[in-house]
KOLDREN-534290 format. One record per residue: residue in one letter; x, y, z of N, C-alpha, C, O, CB in turn. Coordinates in steps of 0.02 Angstrom, whole numbers, m for minus. Glycine has a CB too. Layout:
% KOLDREN-534290
[atom a; [X; Y; Z]; [X; Y; Z]; [X; Y; Z]; [X; Y; Z]; [X; Y; Z]],
...
//
This chain:
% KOLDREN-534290
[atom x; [2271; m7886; m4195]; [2264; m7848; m4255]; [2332; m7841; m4288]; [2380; m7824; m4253]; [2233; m7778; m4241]],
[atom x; [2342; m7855; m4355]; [2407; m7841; m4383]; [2422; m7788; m4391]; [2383; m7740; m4389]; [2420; m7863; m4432]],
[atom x; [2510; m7784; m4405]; [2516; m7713; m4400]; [2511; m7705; m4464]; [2518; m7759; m4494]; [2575; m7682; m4367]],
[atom x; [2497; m7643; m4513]; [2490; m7629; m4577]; [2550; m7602; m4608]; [2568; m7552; m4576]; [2439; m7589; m4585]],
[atom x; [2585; m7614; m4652]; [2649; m7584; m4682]; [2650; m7592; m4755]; [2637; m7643; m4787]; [2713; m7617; m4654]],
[atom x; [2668; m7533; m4777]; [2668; m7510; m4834]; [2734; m7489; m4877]; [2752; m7431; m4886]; [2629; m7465; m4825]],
[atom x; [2763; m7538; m4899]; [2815; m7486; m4944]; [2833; m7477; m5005]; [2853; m7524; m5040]; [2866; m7489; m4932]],
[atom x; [2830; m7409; m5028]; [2848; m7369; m5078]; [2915; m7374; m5100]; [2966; m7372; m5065]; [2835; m7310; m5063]],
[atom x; [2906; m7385; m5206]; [2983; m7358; m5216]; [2932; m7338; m5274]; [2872; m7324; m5272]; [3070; m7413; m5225]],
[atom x; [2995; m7342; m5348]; [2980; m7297; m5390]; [2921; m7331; m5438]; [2874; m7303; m5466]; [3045; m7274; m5425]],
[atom x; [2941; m7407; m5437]; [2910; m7429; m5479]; [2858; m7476; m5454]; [2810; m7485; m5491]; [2951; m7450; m5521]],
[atom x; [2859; m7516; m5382]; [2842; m7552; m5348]; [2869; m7616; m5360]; [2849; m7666; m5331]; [2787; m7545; m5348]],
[atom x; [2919; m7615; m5405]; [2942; m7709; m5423]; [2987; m7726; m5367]; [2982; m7777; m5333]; [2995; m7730; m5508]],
[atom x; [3029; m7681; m5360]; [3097; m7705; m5324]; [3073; m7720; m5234]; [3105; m7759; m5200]; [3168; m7629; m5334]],
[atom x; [3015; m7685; m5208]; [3017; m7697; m5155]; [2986; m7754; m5155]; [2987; m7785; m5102]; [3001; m7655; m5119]],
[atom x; [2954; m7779; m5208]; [2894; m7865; m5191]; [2945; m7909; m5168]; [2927; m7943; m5120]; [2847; m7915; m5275]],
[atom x; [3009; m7920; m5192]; [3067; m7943; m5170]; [3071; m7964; m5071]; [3077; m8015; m5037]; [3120; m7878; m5198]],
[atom x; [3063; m7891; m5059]; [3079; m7872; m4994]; [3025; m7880; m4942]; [3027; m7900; m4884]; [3098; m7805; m4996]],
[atom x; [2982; m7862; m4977]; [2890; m7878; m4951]; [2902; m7971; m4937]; [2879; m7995; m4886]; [2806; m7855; m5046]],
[atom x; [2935; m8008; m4981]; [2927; m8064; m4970]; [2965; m8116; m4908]; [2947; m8166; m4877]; [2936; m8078; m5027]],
[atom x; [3038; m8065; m4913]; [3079; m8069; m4858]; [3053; m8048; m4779]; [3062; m8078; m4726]; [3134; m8029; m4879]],
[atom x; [3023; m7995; m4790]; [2990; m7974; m4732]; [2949; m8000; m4702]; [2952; m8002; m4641]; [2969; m7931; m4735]],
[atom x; [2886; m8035; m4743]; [2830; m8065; m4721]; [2865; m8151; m4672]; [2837; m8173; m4621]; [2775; m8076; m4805]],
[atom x; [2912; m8176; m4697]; [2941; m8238; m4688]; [2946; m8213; m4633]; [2913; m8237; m4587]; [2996; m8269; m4724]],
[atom x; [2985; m8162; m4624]; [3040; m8147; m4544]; [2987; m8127; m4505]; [2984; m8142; m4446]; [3112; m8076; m4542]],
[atom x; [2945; m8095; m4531]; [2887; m8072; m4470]; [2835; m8156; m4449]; [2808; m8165; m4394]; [2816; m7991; m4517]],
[atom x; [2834; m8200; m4501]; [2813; m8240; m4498]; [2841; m8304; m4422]; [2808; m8328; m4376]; [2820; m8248; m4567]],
[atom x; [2922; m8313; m4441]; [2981; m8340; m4421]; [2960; m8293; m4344]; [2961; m8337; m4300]; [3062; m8324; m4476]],
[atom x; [2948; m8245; m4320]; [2963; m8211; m4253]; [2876; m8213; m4229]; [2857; m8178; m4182]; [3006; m8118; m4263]],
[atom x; [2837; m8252; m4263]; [2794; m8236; m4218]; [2724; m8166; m4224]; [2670; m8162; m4194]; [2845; m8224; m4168]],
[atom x; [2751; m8124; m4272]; [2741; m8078; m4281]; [2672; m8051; m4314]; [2685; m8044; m4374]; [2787; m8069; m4302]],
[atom x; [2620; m8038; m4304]; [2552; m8017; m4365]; [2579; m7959; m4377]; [2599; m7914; m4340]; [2460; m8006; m4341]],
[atom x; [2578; m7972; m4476]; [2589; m7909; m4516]; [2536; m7940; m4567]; [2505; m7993; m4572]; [2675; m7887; m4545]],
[atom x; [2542; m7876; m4602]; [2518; m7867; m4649]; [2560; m7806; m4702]; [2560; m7744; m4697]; [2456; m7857; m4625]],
[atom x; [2579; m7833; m4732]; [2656; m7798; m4795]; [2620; m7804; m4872]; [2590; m7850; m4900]; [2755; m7869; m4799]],
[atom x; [2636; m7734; m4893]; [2626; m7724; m4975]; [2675; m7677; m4979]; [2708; m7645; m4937]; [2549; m7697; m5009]],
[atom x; [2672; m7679; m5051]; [2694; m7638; m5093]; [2655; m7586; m5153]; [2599; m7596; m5175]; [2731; m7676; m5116]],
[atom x; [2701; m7532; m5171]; [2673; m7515; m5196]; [2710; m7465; m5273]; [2755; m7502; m5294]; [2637; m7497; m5144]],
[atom x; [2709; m7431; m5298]; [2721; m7381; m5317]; [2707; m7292; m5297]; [2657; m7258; m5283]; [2703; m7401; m5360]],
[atom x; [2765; m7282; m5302]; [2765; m7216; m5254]; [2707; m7172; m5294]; [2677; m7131; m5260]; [2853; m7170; m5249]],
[atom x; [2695; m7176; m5340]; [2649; m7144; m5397]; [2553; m7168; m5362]; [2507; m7129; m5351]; [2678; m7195; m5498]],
[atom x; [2554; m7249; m5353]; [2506; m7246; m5322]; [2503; m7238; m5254]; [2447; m7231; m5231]; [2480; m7286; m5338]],
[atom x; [2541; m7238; m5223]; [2555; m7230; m5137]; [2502; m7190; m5104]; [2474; m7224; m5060]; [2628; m7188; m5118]],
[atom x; [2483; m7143; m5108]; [2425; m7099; m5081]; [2349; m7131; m5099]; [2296; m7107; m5080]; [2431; m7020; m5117]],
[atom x; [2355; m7178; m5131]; [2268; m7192; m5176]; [2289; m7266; m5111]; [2239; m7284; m5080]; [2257; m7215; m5317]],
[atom x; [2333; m7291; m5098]; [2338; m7343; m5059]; [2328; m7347; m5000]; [2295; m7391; m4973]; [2379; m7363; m5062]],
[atom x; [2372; m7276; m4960]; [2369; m7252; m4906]; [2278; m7232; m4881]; [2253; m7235; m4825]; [2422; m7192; m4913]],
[atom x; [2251; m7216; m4938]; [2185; m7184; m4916]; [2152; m7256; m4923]; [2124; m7257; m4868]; [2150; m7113; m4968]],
[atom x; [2140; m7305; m4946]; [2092; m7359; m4941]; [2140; m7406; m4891]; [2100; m7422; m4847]; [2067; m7395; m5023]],
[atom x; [2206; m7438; m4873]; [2226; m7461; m4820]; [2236; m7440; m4741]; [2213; m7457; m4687]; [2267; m7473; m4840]],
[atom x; [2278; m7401; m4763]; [2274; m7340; m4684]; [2327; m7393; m4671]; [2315; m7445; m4640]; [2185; m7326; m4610]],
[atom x; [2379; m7379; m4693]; [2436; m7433; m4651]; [2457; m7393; m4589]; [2442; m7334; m4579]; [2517; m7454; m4701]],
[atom x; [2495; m7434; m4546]; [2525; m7384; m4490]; [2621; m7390; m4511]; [2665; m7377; m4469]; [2498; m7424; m4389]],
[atom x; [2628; m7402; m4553]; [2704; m7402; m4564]; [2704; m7404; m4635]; [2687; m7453; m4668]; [2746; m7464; m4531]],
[atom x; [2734; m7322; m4670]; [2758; m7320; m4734]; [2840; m7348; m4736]; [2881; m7325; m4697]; [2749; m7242; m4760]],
[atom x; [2851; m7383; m4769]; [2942; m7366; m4770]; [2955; m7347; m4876]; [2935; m7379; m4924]; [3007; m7479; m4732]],
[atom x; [2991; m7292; m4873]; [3011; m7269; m4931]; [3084; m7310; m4966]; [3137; m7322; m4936]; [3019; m7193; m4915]],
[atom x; [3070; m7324; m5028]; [3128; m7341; m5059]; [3180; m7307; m5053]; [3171; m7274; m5002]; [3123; m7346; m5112]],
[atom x; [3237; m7294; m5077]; [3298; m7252; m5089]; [3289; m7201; m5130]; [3309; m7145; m5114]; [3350; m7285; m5112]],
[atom x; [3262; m7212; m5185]; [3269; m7198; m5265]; [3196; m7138; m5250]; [3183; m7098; m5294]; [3255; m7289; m5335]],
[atom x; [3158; m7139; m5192]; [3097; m7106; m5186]; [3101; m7070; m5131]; [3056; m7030; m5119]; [3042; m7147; m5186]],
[atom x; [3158; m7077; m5084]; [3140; m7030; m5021]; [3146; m6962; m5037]; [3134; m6929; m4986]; [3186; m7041; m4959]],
[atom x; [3159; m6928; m5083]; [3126; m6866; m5089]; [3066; m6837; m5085]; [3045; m6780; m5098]; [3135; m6853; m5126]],
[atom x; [3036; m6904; m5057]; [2964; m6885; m5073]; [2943; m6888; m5001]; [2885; m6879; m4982]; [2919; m6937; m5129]],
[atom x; [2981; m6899; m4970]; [2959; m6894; m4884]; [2914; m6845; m4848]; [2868; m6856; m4809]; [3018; m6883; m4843]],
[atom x; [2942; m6779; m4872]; [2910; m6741; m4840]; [2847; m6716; m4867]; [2816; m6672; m4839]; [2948; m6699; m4826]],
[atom x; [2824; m6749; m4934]; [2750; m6742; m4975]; [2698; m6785; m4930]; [2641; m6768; m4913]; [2753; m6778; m5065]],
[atom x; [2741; m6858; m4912]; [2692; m6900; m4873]; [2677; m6879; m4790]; [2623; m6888; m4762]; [2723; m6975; m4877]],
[atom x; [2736; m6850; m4762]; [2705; m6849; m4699]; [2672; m6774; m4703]; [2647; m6763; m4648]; [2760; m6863; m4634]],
[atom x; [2665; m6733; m4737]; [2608; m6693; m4756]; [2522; m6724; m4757]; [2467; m6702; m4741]; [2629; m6671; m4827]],
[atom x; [2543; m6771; m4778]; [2453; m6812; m4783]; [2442; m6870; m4758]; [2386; m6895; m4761]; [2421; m6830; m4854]],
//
């Protein structure tokens, strides 16, 4: 089963970047993932229909940390 990962910034552009880097390296090691992105705005509407097991927050959004591990 892959692992599910999810990450949030402000706008969702900058991490597709990183989502793409990531998927390679998890790819390169062997690894089942499954990586998106998102916008921190939709992040909760995502979280509830994916159920990832790994959020990672942008920079520009970790203020918002303690809203998500609330729910």
């Amino acid at each position: 089963m892959a692992t599910k990962i999810l990450l949030a910034c402000a706008a969702g552009m900058s991490t597709s970047m990183l989502v793409a880097r990531m998927q390679k390296a998890a790819e390169a090691d062997g690894v089942d993932t499954q990586i998106n992105a998102t916008s921190a705005a939709e992040a909760n509407e995502v979280i509830d229909k994916e159920h990832p097991d790994i959020l990672l927050l942008g920079p520009q959004v970790r203020y918002m940390e303690p809203d998500f591990k609330k729910s």
